[in-house]
C-alpha positions in Angstrom: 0.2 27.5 231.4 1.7 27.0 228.2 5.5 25.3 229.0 6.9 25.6 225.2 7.9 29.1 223.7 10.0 30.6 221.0 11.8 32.9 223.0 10.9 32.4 226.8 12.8 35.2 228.5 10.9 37.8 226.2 7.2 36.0 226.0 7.3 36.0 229.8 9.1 39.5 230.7 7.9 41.0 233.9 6.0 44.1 233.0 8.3 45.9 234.8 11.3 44.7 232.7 9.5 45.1 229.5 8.4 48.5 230.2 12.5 49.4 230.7 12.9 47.4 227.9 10.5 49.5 225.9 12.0 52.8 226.8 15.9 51.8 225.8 14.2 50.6 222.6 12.1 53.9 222.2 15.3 56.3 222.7 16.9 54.2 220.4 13.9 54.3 217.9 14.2 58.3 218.3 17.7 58.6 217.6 17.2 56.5 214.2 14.0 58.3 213.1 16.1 61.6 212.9 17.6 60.3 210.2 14.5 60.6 208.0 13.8 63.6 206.2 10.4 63.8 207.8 11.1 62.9 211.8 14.2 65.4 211.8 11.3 68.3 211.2 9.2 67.1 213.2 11.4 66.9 215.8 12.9 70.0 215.6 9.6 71.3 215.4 8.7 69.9 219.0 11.9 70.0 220.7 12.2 66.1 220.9 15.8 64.5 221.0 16.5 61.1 222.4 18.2 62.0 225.2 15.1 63.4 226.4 13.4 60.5 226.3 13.6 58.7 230.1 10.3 57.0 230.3 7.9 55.9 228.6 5.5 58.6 229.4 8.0 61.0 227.2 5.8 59.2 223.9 3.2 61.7 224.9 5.0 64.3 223.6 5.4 63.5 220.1 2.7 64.0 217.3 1.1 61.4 215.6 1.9 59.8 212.4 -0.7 59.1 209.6 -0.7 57.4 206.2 -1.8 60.9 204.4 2.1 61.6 205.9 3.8 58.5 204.5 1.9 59.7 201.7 3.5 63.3 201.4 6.6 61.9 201.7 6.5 59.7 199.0 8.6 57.8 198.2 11.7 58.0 200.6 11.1 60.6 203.3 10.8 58.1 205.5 14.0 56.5 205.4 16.4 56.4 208.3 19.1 55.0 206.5 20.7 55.0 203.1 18.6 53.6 200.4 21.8 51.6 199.5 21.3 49.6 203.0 17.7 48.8 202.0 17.1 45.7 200.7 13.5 45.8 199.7 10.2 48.0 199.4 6.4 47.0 200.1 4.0 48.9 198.9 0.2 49.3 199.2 -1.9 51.0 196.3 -2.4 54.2 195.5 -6.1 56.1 196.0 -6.2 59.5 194.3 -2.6 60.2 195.1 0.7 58.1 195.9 0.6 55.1 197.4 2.5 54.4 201.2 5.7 52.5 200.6 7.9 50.7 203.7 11.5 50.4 203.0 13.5 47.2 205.0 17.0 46.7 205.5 18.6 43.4 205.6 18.2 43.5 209.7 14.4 44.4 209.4 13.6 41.4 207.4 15.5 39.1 209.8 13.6 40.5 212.8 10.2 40.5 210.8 10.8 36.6 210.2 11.8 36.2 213.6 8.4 37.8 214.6 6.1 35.7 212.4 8.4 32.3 213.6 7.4 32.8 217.4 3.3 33.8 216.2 3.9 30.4 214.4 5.4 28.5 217.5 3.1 29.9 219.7 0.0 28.0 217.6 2.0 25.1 217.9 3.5 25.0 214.3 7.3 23.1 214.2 9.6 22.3 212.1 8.0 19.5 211.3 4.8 20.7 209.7 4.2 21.8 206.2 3.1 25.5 205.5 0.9 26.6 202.5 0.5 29.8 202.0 -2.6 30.9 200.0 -2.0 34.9 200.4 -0.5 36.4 197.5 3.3 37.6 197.2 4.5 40.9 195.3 4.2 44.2 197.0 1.4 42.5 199.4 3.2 41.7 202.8 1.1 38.5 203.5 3.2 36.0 201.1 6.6 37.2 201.6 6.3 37.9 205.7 4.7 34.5 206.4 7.1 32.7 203.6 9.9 34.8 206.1 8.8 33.5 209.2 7.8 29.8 208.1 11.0 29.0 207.0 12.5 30.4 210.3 10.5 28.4 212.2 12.6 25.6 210.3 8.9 24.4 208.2 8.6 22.7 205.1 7.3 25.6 203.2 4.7 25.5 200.1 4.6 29.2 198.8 1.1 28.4 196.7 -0.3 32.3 196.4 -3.3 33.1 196.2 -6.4 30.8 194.1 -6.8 27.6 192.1 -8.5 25.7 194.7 -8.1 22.7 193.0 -4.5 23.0 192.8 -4.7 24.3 196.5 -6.3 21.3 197.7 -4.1 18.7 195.5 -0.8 20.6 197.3 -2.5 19.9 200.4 -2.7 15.8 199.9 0.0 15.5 198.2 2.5 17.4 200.3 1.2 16.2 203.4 -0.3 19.9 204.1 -0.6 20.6 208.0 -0.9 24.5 208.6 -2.5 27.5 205.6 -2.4 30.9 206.2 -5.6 31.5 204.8 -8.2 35.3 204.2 -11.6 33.6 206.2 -13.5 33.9 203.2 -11.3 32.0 200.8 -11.2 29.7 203.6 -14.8 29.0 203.2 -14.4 28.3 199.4 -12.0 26.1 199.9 -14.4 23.9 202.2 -16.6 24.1 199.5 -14.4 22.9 196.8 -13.2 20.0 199.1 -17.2 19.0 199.3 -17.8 19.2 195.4 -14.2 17.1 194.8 -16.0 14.6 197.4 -12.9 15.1 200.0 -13.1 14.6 203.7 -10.5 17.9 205.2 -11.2 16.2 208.3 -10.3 12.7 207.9 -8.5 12.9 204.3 -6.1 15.3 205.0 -3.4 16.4 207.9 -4.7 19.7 208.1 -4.0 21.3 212.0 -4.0 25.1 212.0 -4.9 27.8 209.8 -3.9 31.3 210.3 -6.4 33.4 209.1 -6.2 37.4 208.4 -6.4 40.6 206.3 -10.3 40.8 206.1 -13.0 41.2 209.0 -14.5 38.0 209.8 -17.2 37.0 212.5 -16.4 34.6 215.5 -19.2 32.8 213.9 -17.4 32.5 210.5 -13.9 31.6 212.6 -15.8 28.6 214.2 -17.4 27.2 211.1 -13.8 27.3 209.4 -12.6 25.1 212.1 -15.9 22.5 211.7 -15.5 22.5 208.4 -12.4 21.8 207.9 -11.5 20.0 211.0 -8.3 22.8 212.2 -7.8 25.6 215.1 -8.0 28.8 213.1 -5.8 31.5 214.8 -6.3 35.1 214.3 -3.4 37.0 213.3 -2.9 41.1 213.0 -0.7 42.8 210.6 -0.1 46.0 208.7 2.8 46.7 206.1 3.7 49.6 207.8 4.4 48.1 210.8 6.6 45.2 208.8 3.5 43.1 208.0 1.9 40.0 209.7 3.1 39.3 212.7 2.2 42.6 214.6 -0.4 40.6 217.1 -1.3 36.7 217.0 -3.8 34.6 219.2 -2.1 31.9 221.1 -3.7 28.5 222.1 -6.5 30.1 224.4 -8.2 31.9 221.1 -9.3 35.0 223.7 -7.6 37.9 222.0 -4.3 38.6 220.2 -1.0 38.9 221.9 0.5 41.7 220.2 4.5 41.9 221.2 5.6 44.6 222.6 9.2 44.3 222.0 8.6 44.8 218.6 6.1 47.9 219.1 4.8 49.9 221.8 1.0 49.3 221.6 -1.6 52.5 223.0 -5.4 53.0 222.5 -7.0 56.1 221.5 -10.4 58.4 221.5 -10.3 58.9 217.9 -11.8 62.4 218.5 -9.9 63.7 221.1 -7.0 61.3 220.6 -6.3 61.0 224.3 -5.7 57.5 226.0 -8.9 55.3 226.7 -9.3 53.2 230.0 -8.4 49.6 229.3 -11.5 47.7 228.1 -13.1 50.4 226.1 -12.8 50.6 222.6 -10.9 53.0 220.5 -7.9 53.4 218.1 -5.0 51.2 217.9 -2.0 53.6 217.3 1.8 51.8 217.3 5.3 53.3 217.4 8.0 50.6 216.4 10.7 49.6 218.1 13.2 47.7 216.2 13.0 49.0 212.8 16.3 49.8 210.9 15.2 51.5 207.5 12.2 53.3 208.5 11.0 53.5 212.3 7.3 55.2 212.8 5.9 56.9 215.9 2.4 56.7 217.3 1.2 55.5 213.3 -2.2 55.9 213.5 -3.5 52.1 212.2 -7.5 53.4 212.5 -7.9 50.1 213.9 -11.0 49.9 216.6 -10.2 47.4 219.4 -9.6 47.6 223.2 -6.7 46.2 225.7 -8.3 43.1 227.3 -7.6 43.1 231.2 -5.9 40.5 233.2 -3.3 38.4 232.5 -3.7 35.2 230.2 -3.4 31.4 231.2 -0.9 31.0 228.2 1.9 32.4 230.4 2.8 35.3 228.2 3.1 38.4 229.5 2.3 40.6 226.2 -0.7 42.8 226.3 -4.0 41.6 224.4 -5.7 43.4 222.2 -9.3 42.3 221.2 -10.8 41.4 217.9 -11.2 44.5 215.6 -14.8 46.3 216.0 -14.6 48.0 212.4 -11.9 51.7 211.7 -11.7 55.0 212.0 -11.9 55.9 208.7 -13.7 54.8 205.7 -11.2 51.9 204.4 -12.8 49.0 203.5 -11.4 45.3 203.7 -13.0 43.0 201.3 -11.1 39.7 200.4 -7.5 41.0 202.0 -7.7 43.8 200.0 -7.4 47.2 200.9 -10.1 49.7 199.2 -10.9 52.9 199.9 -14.2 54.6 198.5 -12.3 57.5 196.7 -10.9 54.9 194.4 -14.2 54.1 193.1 -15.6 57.6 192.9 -12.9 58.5 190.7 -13.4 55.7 188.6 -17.2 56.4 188.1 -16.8 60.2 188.2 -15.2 59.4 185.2 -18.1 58.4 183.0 -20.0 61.3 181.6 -23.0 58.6 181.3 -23.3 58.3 185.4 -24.3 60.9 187.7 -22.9 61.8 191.3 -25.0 59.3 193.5 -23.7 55.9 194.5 -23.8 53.5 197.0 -21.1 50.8 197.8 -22.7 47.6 199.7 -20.7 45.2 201.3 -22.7 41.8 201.7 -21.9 37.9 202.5 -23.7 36.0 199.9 -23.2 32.6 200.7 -19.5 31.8 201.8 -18.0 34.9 199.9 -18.1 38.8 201.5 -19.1 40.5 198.0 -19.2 44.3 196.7 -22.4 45.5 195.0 -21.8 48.9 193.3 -25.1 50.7 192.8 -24.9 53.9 190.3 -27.3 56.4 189.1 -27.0 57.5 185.3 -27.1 60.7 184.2 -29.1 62.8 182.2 -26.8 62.1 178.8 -27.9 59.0 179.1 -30.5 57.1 177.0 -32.7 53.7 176.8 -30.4 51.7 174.8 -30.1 47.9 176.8 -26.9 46.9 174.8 -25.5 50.4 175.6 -26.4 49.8 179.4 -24.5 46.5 179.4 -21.4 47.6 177.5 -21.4 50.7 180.0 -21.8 48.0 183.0 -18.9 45.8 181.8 -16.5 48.7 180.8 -16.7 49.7 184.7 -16.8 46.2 186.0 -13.1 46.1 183.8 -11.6 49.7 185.3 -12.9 48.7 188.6 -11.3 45.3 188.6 -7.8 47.0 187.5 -7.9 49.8 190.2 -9.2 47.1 193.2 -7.7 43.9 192.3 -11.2 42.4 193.2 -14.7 42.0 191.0 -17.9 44.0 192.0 -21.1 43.9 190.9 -22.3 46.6 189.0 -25.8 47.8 188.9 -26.6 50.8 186.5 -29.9 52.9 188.3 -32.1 55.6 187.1 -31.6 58.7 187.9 -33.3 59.6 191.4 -33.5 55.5 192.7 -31.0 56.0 195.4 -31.9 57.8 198.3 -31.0 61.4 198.9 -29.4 61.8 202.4 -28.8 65.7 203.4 -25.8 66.3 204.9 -22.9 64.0 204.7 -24.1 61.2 202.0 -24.1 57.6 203.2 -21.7 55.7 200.7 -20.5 52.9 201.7 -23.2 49.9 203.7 -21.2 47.0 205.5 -23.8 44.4 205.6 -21.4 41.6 206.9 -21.8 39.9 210.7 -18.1 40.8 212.3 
């Protein structure tokens, strides 16, 4: 059993005691949420007040919440306090409509950093190690939220971003680099790089941990990051919604993620009929926050597939465990930390008068790197000019680029190559090993 922990009374709480602990939060949560614009409606609507709230069995009562909501109520139907008491917005981007934004006070933030410090502390991070973060800051919450909680934890912090593997890898030698928050993917470039600049991770460097994220990675892919570069790579859960990273993290024993459930109140559902699934089986992750100030969500449908994992866990901690994701309920994809959702490249190729209606995304590991192939038809309008086709193919590579913040491949098809499915057509193939 693990001995050392951030916060002891809470990473240890009886169930019994967190379960009170949940409902005092959750009436509180209530009473804040109708304060927003959109939760006083709804609501009203169902005749929900906190004071009716005594267990925690009153949460089946309320509706869910969904991103096509947060989406509606763009841009501050959301909050539960002034916008004068918020101290900064994250944002995620928009598809064919507005993008979800996430307001935090000054209290939020505090709590967030708090979170990602005990994740941190419970992988054995101190204040003696030296954090690089390779995620990118801005309106993504990966940079800022582990930047947060790194320097809470009291570590020498080395806020890096995102790319420049060589400049990555001279930070980490000459800083003395012992812990990254890393995508898996980029972790695997950077093994490469290290092997073409002749450099030893293992034995040159004081690399320890990596906390890796954001994108769907194999248990396969998770142990050759740790061969490779000689570290424990930890998995770690997070969603700007609900703050950001920091929402579940594995601890030492690597067998699923503690997700903390002082911060939120963790169920799992059918998808379909959006009831409660045994523990073990697989369905949706859906999460009601408990300690946010500026804007508190209930039952936020995350589309998340994964399952409670049963018994308790030699680590000590009492915190349920939720298992490594299985894939989502929707048809987001996660390539490269990025969120993308197919609409955003239909509309993009929609827009060419010189391509027809039928495309097919593929999602594919070639080598290290997950990649996107875009396959297209033409249309009719279009004829056999080759320098045409290839200014046609790099004009889309560009708008695509801009709208995803990643680079696909592009390949321009006769009309008729791609198969004709009837029914619902098949756009999107995920040819990855999760």
């Amino acid at each position: 059993m693990t001995t050392s922990f951030w916060q002891e009374e809470i990473e240890t709480m009886s169930r019994e005691k967190l379960e009170k602990f949940q409902t005092e939060r959750l009436r509180e949560t209530v009473a804040q949420a109708a304060n927003s614009v959109f939760y006083r409606k709804v609501f009203e609507e169902n005749d929900i007040s906190a004071d009716k709230v005594t267990s925690l069995d009153c949460l089946n009562k309320f509706p869910f919440t969904t991103k096509d909501d947060l989406r509606a109520h763009y841009p501050f139907g959301f909050a539960a306090v002034p916008i004068r008491k918020c101290v900064r917005i994250h944002s995620s981007s928009g598809t064919t409509g507005n993008p979800t934004v996430v307001l935090h006070s000054q209290k939020d933030i505090d709590m967030w950093s708090n979170q990602v410090a005990r994740c941190l502390y419970m992988v054995g991070l101190r204040d003696t190690d030296v954090f690089q973060n390779t995620s990118g800051y801005g309106m993504f919450t990966g940079g800022l939220g582990f930047q947060y909680g790194a320097e809470k934890l009291g570590a020498l912090t080395v806020p890096a971003a995102a790319g420049n593997s060589k400049r990555q890898i001279r930070f980490i030698m000459d800083f003395g680099t012992t812990a990254l928050h890393i995508i898996p993917s980029y972790a695997m470039r950077l093994a490469e790089v290290f092997q073409e600049l002749n450099i030893d991770p293992r034995k040159q460097t004081d690399l320890r941990v990596f906390c890796i994220g954001a994108e769907p990675h194999s248990e396969e892919q998770r142990r050759r990051i740790e061969q490779l570069l000689g570290v424990k790579a930890y998995n770690c859960f997070g969603m700007s919604e609900m703050n950001g990273p920091g929402v579940a993290f594995e601890c030492a024993e690597q067998h699923g993620l503690h997700i903390w459930e002082d911060y939120v109140i963790p169920e799992i559902i059918n998808p379909e009929t959006l009831e409660p699934v045994a523990e073990g089986e697989i369905g949706e992750l859906t999460l009601t926050t408990l300690q946010r100030e500026a804007m508190p969500l209930i039952r936020y449908r995350t589309h998340d597939l994964t399952c409670f994992l049963p018994g308790d866990c030699p680590c000590g901690r009492t915190h349920r465990r939720i298992d490594r994701f299985k894939g989502r309920s929707d048809d987001m994809i996660i390539l490269k930390g990025v969120n993308i959702f197919p609409i955003q490249i239909e509309t993009i190729l929609l827009g060419f008068k010189e391509l027809g209606g039928n495309y097919l995304i593929t999602i594919e590991t070639v080598g290290n790197n997950d990649e996107m192939l875009i396959e297209v038809e033409l249309s009719d309008l279009f004829t056999d000019d080759y320098s045409a086709l290839e200014r046609l193919s790099k004009k889309i590579v560009r708008l695509l680029k801009d709208e995803l913040l990643i680079t696909p491949r592009v390949k321009l098809l006769a009309k008729g190559s791609l198969p004709v499915v009837e029914g619902k057509a098949v756009r999107v193939k995920d040819l990855r090993k999760l």
